[in-house]
Backbone and ligand atoms as CSV (ligand in chain L), in Angstrom:
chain,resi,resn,atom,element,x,y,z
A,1,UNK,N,N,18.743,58.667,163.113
A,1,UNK,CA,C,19.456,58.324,161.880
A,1,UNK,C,C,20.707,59.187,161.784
A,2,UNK,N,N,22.110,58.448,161.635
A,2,UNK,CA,C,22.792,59.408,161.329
A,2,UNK,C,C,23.189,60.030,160.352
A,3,UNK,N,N,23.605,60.790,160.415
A,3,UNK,CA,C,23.591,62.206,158.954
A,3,UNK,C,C,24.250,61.511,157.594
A,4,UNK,N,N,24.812,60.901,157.791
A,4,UNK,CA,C,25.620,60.009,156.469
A,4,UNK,C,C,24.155,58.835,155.831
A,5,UNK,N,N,23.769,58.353,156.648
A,5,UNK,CA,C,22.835,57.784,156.204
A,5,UNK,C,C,21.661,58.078,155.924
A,6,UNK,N,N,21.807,59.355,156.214
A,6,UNK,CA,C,20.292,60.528,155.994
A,6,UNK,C,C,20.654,61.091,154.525
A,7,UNK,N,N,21.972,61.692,154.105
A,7,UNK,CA,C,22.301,61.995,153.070
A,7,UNK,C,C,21.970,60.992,152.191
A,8,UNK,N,N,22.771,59.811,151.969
A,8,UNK,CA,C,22.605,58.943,151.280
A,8,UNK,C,C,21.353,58.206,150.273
A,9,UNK,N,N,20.472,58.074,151.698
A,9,UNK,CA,C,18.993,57.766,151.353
A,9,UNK,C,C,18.244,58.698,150.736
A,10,UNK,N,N,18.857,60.147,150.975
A,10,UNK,CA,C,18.376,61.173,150.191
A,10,UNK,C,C,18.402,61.301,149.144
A,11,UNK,N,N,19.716,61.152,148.659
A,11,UNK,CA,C,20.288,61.198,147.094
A,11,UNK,C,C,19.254,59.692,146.119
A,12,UNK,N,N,19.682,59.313,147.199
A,12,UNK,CA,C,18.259,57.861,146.285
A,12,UNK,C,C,17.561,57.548,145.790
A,13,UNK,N,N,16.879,59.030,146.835
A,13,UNK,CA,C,15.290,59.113,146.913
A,13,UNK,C,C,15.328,60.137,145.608
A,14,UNK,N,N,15.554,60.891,146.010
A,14,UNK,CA,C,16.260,61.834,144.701
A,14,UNK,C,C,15.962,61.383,143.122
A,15,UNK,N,N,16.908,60.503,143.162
A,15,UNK,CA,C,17.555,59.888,141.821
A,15,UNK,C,C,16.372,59.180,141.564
A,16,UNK,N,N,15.596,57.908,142.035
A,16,UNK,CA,C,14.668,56.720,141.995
A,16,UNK,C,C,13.539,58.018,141.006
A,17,UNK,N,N,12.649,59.015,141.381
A,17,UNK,CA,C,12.298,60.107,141.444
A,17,UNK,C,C,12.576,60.774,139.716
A,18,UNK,N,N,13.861,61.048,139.574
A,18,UNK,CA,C,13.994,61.725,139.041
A,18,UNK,C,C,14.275,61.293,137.374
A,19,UNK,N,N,15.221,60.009,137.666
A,19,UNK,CA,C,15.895,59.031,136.080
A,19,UNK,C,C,14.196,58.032,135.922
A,20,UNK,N,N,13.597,57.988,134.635
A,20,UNK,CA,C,12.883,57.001,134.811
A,20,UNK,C,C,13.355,56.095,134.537
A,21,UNK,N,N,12.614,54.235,134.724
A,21,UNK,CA,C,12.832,53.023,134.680
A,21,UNK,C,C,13.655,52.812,133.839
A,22,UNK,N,N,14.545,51.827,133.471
A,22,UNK,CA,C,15.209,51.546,132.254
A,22,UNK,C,C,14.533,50.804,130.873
A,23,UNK,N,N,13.184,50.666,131.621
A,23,UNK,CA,C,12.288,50.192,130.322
A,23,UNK,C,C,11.799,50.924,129.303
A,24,UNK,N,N,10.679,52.118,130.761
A,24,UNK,CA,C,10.098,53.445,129.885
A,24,UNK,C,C,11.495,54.290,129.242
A,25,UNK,N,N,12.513,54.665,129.585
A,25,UNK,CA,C,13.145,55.091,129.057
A,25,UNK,C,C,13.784,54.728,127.689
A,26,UNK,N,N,13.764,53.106,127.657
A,26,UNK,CA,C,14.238,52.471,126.023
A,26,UNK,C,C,13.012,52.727,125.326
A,27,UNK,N,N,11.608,52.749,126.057
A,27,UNK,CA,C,10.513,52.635,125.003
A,27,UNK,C,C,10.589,53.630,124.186
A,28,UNK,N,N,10.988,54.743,124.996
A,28,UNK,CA,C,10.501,56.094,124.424
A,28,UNK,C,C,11.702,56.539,123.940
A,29,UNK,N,N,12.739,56.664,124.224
A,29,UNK,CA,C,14.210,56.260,122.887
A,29,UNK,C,C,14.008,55.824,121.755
A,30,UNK,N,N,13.044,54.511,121.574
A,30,UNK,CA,C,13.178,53.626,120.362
A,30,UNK,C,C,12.021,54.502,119.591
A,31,UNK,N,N,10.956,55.022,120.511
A,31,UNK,CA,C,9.718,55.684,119.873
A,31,UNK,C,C,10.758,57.118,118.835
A,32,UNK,N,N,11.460,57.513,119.907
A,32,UNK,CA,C,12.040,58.987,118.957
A,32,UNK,C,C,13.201,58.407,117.853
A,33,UNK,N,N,13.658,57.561,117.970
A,33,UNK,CA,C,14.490,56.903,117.107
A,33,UNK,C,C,13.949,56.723,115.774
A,34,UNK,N,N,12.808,56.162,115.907
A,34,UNK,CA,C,11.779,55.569,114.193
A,34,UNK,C,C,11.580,57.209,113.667
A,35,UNK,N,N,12.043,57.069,112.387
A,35,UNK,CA,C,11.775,58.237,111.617
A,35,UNK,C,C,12.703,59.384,111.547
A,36,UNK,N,N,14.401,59.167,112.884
A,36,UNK,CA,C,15.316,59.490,112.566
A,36,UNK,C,C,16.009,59.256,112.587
A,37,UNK,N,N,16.683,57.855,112.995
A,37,UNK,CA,C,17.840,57.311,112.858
A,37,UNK,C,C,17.819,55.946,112.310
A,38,UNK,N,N,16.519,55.509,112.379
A,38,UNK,CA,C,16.373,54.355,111.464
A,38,UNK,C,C,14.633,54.622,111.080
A,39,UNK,N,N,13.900,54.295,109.882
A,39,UNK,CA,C,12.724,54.170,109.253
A,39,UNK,C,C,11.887,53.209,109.241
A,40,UNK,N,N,10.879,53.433,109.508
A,40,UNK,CA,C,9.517,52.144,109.470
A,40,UNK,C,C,8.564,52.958,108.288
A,41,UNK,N,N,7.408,51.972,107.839
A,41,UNK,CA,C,6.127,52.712,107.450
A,41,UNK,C,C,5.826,53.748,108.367
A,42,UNK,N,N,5.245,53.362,109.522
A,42,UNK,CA,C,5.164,54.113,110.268
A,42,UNK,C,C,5.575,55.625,110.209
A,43,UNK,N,N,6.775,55.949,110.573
A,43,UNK,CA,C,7.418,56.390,110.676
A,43,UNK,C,C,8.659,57.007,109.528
A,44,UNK,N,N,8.486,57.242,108.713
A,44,UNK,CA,C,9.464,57.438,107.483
A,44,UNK,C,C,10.241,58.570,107.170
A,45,UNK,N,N,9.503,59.552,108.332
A,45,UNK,CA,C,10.764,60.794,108.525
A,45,UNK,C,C,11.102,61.626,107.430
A,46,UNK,N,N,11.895,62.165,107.192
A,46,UNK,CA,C,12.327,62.951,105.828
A,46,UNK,C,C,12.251,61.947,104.640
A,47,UNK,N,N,12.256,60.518,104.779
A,47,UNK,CA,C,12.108,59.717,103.558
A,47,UNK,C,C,10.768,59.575,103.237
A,48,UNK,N,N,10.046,60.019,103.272
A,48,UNK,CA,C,8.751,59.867,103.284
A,48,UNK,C,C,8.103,59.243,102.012
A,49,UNK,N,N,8.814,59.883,101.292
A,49,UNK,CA,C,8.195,59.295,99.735
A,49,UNK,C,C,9.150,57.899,99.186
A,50,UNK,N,N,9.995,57.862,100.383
A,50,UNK,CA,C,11.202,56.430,99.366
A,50,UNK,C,C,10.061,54.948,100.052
A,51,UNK,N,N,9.339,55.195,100.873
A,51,UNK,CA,C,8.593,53.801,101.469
A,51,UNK,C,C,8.733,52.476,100.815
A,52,UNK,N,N,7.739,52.746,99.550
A,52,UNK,CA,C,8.191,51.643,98.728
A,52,UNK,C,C,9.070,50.797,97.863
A,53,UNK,N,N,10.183,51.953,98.239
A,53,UNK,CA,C,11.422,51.481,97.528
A,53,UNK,C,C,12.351,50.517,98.677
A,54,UNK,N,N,12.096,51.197,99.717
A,54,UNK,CA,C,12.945,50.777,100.868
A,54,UNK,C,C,12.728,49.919,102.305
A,55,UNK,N,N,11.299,49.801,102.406
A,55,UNK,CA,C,10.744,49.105,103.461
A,55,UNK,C,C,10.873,47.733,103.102
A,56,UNK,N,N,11.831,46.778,103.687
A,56,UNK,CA,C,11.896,45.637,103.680
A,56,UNK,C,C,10.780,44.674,103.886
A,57,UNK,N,N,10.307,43.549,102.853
A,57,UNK,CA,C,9.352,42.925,102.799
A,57,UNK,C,C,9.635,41.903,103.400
A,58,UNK,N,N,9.130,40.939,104.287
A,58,UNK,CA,C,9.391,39.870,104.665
A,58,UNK,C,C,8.370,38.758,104.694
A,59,UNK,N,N,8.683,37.455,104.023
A,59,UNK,CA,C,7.958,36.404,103.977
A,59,UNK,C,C,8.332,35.383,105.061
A,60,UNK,N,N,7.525,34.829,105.427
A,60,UNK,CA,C,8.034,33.221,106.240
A,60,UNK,C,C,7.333,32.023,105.398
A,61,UNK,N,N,8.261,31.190,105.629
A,61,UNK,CA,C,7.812,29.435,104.877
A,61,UNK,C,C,7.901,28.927,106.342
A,62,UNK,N,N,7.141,28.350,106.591
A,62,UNK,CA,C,7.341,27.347,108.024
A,62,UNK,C,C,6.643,26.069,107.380
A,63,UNK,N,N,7.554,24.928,107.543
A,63,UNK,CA,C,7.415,23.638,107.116
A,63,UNK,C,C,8.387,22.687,107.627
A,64,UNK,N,N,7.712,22.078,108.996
A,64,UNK,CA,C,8.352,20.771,110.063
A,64,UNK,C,C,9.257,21.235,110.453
A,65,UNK,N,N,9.027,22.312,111.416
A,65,UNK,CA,C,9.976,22.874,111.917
A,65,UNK,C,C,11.228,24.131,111.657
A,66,UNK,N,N,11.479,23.557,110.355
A,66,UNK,CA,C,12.013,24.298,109.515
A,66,UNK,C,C,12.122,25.746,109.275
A,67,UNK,N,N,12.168,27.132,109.342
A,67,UNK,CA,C,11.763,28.434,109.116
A,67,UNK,C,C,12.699,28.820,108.059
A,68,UNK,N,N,12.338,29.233,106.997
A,68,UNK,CA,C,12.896,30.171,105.690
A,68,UNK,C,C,12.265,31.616,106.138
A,69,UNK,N,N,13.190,32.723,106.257
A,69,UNK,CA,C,12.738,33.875,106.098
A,69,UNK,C,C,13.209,34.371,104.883
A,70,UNK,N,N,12.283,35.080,103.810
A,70,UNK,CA,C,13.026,35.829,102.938
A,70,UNK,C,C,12.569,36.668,102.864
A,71,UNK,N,N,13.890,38.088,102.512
A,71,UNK,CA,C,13.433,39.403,102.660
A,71,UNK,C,C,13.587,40.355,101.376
A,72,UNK,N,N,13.022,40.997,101.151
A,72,UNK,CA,C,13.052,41.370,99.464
A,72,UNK,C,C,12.484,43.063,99.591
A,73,UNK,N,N,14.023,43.482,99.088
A,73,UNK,CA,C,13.561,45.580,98.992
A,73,UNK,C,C,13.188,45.743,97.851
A,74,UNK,N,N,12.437,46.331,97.247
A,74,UNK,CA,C,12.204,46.695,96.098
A,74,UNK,C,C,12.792,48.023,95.667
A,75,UNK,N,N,13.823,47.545,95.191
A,75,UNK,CA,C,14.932,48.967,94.854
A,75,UNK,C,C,16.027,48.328,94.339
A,76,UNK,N,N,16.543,49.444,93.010
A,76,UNK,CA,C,17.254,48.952,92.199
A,76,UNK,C,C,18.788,48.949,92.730
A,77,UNK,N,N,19.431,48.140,92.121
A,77,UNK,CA,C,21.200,47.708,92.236
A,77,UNK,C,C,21.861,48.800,91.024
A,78,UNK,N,N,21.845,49.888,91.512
A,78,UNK,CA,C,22.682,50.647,90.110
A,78,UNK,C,C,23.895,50.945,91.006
A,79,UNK,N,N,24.962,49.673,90.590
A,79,UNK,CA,C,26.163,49.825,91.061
A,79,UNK,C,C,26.706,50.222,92.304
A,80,UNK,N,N,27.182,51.223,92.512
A,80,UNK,CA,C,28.005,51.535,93.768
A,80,UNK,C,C,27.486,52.787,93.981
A,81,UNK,N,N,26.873,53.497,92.694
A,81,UNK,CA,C,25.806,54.808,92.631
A,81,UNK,C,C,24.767,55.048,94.153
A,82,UNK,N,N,24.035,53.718,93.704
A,82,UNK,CA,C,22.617,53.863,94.739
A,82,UNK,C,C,22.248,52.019,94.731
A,83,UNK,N,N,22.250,51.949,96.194
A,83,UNK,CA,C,21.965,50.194,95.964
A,83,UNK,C,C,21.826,50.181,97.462
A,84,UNK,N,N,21.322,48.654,97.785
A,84,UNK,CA,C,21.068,48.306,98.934
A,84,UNK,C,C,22.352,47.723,99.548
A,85,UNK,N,N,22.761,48.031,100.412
A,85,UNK,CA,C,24.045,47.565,101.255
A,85,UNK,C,C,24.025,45.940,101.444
A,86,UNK,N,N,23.255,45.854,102.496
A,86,UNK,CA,C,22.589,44.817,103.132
A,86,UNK,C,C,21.408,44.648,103.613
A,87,UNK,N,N,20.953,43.482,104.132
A,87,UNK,CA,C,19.780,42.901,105.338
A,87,UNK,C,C,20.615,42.192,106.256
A,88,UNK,N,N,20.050,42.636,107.298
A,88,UNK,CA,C,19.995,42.262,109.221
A,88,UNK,C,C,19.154,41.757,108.956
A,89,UNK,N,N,18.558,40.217,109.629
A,89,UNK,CA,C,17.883,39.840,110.800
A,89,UNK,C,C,18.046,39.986,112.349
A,90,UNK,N,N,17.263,40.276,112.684
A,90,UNK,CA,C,17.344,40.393,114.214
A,90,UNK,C,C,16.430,39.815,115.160
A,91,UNK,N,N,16.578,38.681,116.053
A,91,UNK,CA,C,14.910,38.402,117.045
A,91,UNK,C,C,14.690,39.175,117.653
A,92,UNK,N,N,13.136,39.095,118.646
A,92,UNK,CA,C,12.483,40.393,118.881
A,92,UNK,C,C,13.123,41.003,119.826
A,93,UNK,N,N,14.306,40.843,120.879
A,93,UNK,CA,C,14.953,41.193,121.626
A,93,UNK,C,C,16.332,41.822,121.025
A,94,UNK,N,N,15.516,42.368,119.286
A,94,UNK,CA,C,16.829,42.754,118.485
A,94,UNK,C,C,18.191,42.433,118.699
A,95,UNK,N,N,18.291,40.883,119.149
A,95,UNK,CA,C,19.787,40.378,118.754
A,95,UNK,C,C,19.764,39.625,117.416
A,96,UNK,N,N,21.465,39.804,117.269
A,96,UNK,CA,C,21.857,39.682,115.287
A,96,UNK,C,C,21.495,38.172,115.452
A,97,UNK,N,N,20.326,37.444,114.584
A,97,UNK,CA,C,20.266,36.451,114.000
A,97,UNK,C,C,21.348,36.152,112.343
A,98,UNK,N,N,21.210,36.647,111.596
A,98,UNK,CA,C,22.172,36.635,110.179
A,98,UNK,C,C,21.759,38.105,109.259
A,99,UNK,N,N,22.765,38.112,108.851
A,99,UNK,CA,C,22.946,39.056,107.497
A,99,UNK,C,C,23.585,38.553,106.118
A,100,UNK,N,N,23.559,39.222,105.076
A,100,UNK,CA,C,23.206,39.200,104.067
A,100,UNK,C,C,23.891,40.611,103.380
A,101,UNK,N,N,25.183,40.257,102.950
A,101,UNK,CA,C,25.762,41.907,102.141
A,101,UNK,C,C,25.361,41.502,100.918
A,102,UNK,N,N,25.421,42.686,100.342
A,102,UNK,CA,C,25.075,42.731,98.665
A,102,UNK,C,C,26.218,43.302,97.912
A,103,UNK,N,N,26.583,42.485,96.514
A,103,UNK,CA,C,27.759,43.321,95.929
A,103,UNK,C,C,26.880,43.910,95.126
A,104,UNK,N,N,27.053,45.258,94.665
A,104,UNK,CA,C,25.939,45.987,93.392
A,104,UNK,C,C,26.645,45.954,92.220
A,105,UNK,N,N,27.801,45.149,91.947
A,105,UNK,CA,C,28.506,44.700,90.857
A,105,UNK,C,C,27.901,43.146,90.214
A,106,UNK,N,N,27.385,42.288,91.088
A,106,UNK,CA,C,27.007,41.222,90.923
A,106,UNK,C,C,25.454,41.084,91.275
A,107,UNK,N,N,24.778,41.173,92.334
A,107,UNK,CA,C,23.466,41.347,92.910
A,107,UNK,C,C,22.391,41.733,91.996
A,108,UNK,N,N,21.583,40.959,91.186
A,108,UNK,CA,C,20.798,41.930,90.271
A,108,UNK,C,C,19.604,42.261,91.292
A,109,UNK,N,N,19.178,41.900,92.167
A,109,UNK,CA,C,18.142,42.841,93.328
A,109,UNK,C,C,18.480,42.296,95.002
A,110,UNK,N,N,17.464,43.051,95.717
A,110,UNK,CA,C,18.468,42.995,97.073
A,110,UNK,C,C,17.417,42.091,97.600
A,111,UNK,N,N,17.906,40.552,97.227
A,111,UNK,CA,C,16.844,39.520,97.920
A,111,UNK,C,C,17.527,38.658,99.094
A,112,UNK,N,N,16.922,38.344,99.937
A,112,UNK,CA,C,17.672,37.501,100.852
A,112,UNK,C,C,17.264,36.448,101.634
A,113,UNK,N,N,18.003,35.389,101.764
A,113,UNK,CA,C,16.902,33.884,102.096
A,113,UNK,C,C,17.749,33.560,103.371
A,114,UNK,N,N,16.922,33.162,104.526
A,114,UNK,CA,C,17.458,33.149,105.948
A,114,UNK,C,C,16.879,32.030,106.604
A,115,UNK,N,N,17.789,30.996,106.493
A,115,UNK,CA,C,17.304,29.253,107.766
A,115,UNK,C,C,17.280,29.793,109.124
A,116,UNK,N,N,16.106,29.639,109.490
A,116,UNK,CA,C,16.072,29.511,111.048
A,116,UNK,C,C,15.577,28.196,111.823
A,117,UNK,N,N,16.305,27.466,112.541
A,117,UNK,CA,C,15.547,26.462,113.117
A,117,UNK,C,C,15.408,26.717,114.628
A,118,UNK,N,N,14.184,25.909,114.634
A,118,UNK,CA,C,13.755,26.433,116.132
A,118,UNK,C,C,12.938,27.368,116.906
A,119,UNK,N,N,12.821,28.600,116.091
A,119,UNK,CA,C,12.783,29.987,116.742
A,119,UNK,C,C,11.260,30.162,116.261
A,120,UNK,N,N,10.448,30.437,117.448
A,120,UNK,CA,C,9.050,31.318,117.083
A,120,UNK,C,C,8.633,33.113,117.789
A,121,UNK,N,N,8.251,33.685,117.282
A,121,UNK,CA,C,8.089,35.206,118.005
A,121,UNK,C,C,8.399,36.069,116.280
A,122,UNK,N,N,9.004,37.331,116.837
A,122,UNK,CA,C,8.960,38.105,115.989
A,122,UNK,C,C,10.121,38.030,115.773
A,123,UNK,N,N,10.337,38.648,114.391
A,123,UNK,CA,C,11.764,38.998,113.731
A,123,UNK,C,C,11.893,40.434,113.327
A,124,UNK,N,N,12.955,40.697,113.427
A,124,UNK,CA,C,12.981,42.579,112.587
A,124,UNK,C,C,13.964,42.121,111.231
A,125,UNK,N,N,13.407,42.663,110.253
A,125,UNK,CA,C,14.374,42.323,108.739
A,125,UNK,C,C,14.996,44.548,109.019
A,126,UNK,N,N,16.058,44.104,108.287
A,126,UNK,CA,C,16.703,45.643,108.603
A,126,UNK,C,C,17.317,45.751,106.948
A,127,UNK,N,N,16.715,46.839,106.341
A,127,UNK,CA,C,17.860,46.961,104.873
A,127,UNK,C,C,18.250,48.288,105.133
A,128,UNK,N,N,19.627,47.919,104.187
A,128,UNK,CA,C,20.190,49.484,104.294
A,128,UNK,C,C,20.561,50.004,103.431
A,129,UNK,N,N,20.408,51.121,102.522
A,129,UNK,CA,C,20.287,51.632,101.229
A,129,UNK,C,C,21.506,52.624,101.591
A,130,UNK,N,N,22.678,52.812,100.752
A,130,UNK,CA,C,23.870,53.645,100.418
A,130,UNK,C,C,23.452,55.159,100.627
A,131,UNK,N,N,21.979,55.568,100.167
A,131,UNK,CA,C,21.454,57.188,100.411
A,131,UNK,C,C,20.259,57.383,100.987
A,132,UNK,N,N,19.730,56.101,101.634
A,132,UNK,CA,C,18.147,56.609,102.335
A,132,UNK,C,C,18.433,56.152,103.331
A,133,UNK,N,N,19.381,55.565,104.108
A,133,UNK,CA,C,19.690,54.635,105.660
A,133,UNK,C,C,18.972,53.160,105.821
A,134,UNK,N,N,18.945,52.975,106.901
A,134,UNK,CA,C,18.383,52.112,107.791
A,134,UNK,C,C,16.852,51.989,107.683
A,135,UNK,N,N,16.115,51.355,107.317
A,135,UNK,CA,C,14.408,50.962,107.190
A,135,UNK,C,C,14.571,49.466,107.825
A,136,UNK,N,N,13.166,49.831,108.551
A,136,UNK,CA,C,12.977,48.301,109.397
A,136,UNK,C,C,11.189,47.611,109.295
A,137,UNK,N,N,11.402,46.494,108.758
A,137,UNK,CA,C,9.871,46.011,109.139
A,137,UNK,C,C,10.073,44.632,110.336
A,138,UNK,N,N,8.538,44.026,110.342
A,138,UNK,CA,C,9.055,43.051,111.385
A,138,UNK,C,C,7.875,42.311,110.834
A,139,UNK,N,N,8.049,41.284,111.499
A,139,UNK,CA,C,7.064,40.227,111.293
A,139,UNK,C,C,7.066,38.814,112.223
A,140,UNK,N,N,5.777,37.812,111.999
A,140,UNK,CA,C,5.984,36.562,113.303
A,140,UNK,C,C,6.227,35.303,112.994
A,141,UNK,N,N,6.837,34.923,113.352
A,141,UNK,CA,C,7.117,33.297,112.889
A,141,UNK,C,C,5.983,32.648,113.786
L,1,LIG,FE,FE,17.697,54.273,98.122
């Protein structure tokens, strides 16, 4: 073997070895992620006590095809003070299905109604509160 190709295969071997998969590595990203850069039940991090204010509820209607998702925070609209931003949908491969901004001038709660046709699996509903962040639930069509 010559030395260039001895190096090479080395560094490979090396690397293959050393970086894990690009799977285990997102799993366990997304695992340290919940509870600090975005919130679940699960997981609620320094918010610990806002849960029920902020964990996005999500319903499904499925009727002939049809899918209504609606998502509903239980937390108040006091203006521009403290209020819910928005809701994300996302499918389970967390790409943006629709959103949903909220004005806290107009909005009397942070409800949100979402047509989906077609689509079965999971969904992630995402709300985002002006002083507690990002909270995520999920659910299955
Ligand atoms: Fe909040």
């Amino acid at each position: 073997m010559e030395r260039r190709n001895f190096i090479g295969l080395s560094i490979a071997g090396i690397s293959a070895g050393l970086i894990p998969s690009t799977s285990a590595f997102a799993k366990n990203k997304e695992k340290n992620m919940a509870g600090g850069v975005f919130y679940t039940k699960q997981n609620p991090g320094r918010w610990s006590k806002k849960i029920a204010g902020h964990l996005p509820n999500i319903s499904i209607e499925n009727s002939n095809g049809k899918v209504t998702v609606q998502v509903v925070t239980a937390h108040g609209m006091d203006g521009y003070t403290h209020y819910i931003v928005k809701h994300v949908l996302l499918d389970e491969d967390y790409n943006f299905l629709d959103e949903k901004m909220f004005d806290p001038t107009k909005d009397k709660a942070p409800i949100s109604t979402f047509e989906l046709k077609n689509y079965k699996g999971k969904v992630y509903a995402l709300s985002m509160c002006n002083k507690h962040d990002v909270w995520i639930n999920e659910a299955m069509i």
